[in-house]
C-alpha positions as CSV (number, residue, x, y, z in Angstrom):
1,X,18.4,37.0,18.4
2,X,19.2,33.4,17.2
3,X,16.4,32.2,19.4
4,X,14.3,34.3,17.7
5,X,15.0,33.5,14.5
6,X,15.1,30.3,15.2
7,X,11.3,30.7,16.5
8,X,10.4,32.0,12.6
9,X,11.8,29.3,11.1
10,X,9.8,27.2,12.7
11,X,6.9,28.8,12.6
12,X,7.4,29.1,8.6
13,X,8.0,25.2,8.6
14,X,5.5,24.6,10.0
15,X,2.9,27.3,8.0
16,X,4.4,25.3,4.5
17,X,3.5,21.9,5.9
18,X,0.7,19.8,4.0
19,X,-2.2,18.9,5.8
20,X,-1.9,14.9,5.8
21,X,-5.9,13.4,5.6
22,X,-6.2,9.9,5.1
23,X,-9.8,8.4,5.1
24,X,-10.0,4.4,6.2
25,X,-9.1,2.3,3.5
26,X,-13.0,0.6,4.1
27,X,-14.7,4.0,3.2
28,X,-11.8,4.8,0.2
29,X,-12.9,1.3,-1.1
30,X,-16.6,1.9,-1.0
31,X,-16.4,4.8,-2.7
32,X,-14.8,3.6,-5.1
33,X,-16.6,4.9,-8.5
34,X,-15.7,3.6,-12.2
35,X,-17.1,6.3,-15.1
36,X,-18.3,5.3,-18.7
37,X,-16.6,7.8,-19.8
38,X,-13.1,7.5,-22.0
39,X,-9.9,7.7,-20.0
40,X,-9.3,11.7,-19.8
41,X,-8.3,14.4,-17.3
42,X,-10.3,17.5,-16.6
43,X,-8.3,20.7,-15.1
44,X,-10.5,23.1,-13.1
45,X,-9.4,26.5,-12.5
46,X,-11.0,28.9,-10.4
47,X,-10.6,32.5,-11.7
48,X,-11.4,35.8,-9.9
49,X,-14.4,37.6,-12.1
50,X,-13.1,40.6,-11.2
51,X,-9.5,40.8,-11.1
52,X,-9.2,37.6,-13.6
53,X,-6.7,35.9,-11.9
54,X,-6.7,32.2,-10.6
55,X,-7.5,31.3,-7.2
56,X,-7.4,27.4,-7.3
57,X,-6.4,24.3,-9.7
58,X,-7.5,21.4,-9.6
59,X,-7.5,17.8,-11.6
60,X,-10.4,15.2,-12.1
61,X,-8.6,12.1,-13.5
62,X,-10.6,9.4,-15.3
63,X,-8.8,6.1,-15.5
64,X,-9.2,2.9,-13.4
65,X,-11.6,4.7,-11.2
66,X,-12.4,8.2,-11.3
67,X,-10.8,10.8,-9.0
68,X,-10.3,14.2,-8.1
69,X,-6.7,15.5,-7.4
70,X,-7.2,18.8,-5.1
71,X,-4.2,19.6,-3.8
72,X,-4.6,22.2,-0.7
73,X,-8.3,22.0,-1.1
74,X,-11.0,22.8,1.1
75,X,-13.8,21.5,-0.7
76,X,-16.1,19.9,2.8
77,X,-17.7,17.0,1.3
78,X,-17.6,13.7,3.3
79,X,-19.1,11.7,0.9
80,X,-15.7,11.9,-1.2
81,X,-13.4,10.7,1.4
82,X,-9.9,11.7,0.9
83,X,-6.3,10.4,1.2
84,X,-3.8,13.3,0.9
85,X,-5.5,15.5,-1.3
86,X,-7.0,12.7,-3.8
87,X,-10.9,12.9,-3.6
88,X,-12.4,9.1,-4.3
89,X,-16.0,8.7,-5.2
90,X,-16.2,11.6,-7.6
91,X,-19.6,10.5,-9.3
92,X,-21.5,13.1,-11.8
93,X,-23.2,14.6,-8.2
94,X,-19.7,14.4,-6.3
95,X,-18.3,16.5,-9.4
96,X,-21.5,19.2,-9.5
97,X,-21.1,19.6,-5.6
98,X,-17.6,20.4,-6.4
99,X,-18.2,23.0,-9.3
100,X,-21.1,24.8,-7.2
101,X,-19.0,25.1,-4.3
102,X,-16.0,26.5,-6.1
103,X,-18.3,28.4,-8.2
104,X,-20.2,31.8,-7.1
105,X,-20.8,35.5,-7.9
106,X,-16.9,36.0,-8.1
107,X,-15.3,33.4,-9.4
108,X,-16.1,31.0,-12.0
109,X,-15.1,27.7,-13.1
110,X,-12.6,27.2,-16.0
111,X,-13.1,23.4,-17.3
112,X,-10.5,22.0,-19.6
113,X,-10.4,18.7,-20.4
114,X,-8.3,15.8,-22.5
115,X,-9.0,12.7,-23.8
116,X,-5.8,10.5,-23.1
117,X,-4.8,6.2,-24.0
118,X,-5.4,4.1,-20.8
119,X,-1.9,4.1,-20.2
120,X,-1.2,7.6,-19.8
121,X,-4.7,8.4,-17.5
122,X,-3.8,5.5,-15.4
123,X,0.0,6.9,-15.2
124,X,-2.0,9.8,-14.1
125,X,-3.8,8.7,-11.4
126,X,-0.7,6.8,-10.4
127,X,0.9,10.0,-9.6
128,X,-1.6,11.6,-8.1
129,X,-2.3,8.3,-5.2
130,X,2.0,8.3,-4.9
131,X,2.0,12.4,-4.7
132,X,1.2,12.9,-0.8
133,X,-0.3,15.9,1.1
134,X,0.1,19.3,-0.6
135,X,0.9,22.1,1.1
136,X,-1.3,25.8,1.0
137,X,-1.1,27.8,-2.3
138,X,0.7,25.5,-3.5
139,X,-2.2,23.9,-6.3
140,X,-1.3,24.4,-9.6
141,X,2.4,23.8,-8.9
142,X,2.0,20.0,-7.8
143,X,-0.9,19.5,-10.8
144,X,2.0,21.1,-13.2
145,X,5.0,18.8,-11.4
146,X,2.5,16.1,-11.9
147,X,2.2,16.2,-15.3
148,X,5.3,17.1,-16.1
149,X,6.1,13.5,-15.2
150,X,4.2,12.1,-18.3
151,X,5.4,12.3,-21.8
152,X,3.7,15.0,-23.6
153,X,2.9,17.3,-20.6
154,X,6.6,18.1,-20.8
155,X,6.1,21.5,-21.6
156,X,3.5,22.9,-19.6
157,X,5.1,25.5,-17.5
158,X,7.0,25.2,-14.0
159,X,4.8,27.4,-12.0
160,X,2.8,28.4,-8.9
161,X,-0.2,30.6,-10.2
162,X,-3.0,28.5,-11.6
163,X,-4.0,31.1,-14.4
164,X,-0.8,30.3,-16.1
165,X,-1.4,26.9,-15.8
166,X,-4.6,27.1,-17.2
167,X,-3.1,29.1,-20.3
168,X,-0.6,26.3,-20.5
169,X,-3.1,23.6,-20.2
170,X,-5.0,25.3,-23.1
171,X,-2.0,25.0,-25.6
172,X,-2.0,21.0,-25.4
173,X,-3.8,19.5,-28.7
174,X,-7.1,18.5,-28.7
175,X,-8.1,20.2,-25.3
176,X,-11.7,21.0,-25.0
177,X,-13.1,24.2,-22.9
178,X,-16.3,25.5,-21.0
179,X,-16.8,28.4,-18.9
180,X,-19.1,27.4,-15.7
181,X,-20.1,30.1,-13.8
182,X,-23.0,30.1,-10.6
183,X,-26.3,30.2,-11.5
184,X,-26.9,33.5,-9.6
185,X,-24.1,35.7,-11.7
186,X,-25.4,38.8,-13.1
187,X,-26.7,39.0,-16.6
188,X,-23.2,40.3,-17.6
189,X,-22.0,37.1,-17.2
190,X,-20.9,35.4,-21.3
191,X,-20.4,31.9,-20.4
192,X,-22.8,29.4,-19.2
193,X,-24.3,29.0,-15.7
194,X,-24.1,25.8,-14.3
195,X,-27.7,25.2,-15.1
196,X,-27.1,26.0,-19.0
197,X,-23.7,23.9,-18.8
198,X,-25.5,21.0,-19.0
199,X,-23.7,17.2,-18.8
200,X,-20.2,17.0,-19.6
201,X,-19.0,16.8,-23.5
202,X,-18.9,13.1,-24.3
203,X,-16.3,11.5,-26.7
């Protein structure tokens, strides 16, 4: 009996452990990509059309360089090259190939974004290069510990499910919104395809 309990809590160690991936520092470097755009972070969320609840978080963070923190992702792109869950090289077509993947008939893209001082976008991405692997479902928990680190994201909410990060997110002043969905979504689609979306809001 102890054996065999022993046995499970292995196996359930070892289900909760983060998937460590760590590109060569030469590719991390090349990829390297700096944005004209103002220092900012972007939360995705990826909600069920159907059911309307979230199914993934994550956070683009504009700063020194521009990067995409996607914890327990699964986004197969190897012209991003990752280090423990922090995409590098997230140029305008490394961010579409992101949406479209995430996007499709049933599930669309919630994109909320926040224009931030240097300081606190580079405090940001700070956190996210120091944060390590994440492990499965575990998403918009390490975005919303993250944050959480960084005066004035005090108050978003402690929590695993990426909708009610999202509805946190959305409280924060000056937040901006869009609604990306696929371009092959039925008519009864209300927000934008991603061919409608157009470029990103500027500042």
């Amino acid at each position: 009996m102890k054996r065999a309990l022993a046995a499970c809590l292995v196996a359930v160690s070892v289900s909760a452990c983060a998937e460590r991936i760590e590109a060569p520092p030469v590719q991390v470097s090349a990829a390297r990509f700096v944005s004209d755009e103002p220092p900012l972070i972007t939360l995705y969320t990826v909600i069920n059309n159907r059911s309307e609840a979230g199914a993934h978080s994550a956070l683009l963070i504009n700063a020194s360089q521009r990067v995409l923190f996607d914890p327990a992702g699964s986004w197969p792109q190897p012209e991003s090259p990752e280090v423990n869950d922090v995409r590098f090289g997230m140029t305008d077509r490394m961010l579409v190939n992101f949406i479209d993947f995430q996007a499709r008939e049933t599930f669309r893209i919630e994109e909320q974004t926040l224009r931030l001082s240097p300081e606190t976008a580079e405090r940001i991405l700070t956190l996210a290069l120091q944060n390590g692997a994440v492990p499965k479902a575990q998403c918009a928990r390490s975005i919303a510990d993250l944050l959480r680190e960084v005066p004035g994201f005090e108050g978003l909410p402690q929590t695993w499910f990426p909708r009610k990060l999202h509805d946190g997110f959305a409280t924060l002043p000056g937040v901006t919104e869009r609604r990306l969905r696929d371009n092959a979504d039925p008519v009864e689609s209300h927000g934008m395809t991603l061919a409608e979306a157009g470029p990103r809001p500027r500042f």
